[in-house]
Rosetta silent file (secondary structure, phi, psi, omega in degrees, C-alpha in Angstrom):
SEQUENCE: XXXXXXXXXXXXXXXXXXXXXXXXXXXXXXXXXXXXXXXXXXXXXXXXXXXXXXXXXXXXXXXXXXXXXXXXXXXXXXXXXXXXXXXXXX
SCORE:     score description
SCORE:     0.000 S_00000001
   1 L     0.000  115.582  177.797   97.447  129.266   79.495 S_00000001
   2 L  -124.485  135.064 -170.616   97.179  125.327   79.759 S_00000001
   3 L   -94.595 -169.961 -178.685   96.446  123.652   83.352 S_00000001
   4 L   -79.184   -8.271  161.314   97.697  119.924   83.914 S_00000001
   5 L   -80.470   13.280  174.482   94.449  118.528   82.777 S_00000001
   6 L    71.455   25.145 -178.990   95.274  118.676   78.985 S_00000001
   7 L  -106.625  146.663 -179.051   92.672  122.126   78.724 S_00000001
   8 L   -75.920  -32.663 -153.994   93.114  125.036   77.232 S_00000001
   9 L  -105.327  -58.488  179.729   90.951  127.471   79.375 S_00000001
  10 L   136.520   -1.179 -163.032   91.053  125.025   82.986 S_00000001
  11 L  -140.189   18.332  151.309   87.222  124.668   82.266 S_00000001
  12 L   -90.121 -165.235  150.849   86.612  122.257   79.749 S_00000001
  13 L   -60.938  157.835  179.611   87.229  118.656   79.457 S_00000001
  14 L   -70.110  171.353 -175.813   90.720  117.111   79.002 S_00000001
  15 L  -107.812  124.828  166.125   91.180  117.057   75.398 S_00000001
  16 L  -121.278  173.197 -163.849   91.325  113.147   74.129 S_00000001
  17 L  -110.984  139.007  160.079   92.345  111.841   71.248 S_00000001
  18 L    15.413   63.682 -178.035   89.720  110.360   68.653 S_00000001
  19 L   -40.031  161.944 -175.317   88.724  106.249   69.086 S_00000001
  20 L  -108.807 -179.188 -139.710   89.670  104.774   66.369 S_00000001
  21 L   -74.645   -6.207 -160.043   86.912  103.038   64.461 S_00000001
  22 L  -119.732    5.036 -174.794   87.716   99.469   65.670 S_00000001
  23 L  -102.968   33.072  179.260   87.696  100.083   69.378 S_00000001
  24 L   -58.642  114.138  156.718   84.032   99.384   69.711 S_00000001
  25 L   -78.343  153.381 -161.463   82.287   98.437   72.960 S_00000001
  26 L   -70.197  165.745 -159.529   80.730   95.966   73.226 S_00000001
  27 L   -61.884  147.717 -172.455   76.931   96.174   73.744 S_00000001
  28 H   -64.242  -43.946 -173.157   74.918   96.309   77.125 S_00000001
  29 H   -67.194  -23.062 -174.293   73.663   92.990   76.662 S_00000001
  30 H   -71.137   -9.259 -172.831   77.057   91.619   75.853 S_00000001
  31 H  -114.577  -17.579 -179.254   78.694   93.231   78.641 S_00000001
  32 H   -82.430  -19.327  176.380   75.760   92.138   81.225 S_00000001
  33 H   -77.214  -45.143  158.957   76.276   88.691   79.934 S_00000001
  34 H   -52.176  -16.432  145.118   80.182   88.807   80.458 S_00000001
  35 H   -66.514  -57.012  161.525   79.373   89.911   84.002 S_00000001
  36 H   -29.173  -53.282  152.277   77.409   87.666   84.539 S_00000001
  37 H   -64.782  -14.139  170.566   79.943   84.723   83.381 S_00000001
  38 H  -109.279    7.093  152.340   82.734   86.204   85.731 S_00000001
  39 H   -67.046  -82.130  172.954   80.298   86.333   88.468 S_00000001
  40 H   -22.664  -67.872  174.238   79.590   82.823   87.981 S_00000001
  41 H   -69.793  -21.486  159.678   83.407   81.623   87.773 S_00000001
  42 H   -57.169  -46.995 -100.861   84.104   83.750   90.777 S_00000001
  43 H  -132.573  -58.637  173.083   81.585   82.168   92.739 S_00000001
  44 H   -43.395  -48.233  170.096   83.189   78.344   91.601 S_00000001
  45 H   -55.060  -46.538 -166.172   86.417   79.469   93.518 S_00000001
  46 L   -60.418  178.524  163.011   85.298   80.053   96.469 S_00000001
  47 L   -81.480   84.282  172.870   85.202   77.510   99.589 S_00000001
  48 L   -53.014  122.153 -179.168   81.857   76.637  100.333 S_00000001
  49 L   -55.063  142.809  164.842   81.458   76.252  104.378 S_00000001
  50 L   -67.992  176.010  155.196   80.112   72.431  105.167 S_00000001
  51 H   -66.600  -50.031  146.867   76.798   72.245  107.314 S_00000001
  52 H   -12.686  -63.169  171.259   78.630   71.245  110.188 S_00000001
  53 H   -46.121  -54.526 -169.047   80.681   74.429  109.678 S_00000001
  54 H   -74.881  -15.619  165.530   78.121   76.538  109.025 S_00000001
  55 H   -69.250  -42.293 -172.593   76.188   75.748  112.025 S_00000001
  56 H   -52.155  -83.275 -172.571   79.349   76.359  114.182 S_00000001
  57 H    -7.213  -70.715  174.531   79.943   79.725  112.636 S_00000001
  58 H   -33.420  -68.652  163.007   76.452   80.486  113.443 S_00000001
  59 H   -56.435  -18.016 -178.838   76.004   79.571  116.627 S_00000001
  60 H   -82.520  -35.697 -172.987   79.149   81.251  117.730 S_00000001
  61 H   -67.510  -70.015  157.926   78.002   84.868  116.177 S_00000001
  62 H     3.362  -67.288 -144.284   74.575   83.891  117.973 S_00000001
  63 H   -96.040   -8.310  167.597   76.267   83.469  121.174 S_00000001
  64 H   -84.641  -39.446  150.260   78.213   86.443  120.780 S_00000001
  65 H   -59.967  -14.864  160.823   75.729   88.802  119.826 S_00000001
  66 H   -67.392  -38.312  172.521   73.922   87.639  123.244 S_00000001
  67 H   -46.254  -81.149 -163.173   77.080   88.646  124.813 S_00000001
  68 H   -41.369  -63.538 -140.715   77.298   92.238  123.294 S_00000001
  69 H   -70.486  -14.382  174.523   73.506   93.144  123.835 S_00000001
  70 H   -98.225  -10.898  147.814   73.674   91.933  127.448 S_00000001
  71 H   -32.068  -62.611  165.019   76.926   93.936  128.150 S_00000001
  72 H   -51.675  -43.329  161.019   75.289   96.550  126.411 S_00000001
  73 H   -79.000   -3.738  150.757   72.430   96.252  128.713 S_00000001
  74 H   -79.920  -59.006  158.392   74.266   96.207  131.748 S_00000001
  75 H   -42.388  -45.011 -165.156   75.864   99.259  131.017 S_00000001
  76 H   -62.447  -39.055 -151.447   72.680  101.240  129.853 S_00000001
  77 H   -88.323  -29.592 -175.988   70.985   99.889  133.388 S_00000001
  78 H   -59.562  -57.655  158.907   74.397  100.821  135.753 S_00000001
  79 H    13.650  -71.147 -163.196   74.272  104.342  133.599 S_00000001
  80 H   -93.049  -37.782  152.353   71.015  105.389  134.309 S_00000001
  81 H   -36.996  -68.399  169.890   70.653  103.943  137.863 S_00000001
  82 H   -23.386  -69.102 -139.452   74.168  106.439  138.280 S_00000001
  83 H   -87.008  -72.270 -161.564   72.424  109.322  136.301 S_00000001
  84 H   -46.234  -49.543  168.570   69.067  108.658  138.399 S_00000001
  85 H   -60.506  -20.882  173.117   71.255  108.596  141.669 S_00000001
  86 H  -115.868  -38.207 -164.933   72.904  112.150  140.938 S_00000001
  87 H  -120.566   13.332  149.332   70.118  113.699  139.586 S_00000001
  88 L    83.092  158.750 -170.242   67.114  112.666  141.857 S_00000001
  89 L   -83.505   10.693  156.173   63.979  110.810  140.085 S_00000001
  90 L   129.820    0.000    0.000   62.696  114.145  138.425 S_00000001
């Protein structure tokens, strides 16, 4: 009985075949350094925002998060005035 994982029983591992002697990886530091260097060259692509930009950007999330939370705070006080108004002050 063999399932679709390449096992004999269904309850082992798949069965792989052997590396062969020359298919070494390379080393932690060698692979933290090669992260490191494609980190780096990633990082060169992008578009850096100007200051000019980056204040706009800012100030606009700024003025929008002021938005939400006083939306958000209008609701919560019509809410509970409602809820206060049907169900008497306690």
């Amino acid at each position: 009985m063999s399932d679709s994982a390449g096992t004999a029983t269904g309850l082992g591992t798949p069965d792989r075949p052997e590396r062969a002697g020359k298919e070494r990886r390379p080393g932690r530091l060698r692979r933290v350094i090669t992260f490191y260097k494609q980190v780096v060259a990633e990082l060169r692509k992008v578009i850096w925002p100007t200051r000019r930009e980056l204040l706009t950007y800012t100030a606009v999330v700024l003025v929008f998060v002021v938005f939400m939370v006083a939306v958000v705070s209008l609701f919560d006080f019509v809410f509970s005035q409602g809820v206060l108004a049907v169900f008497g002050n306690g």
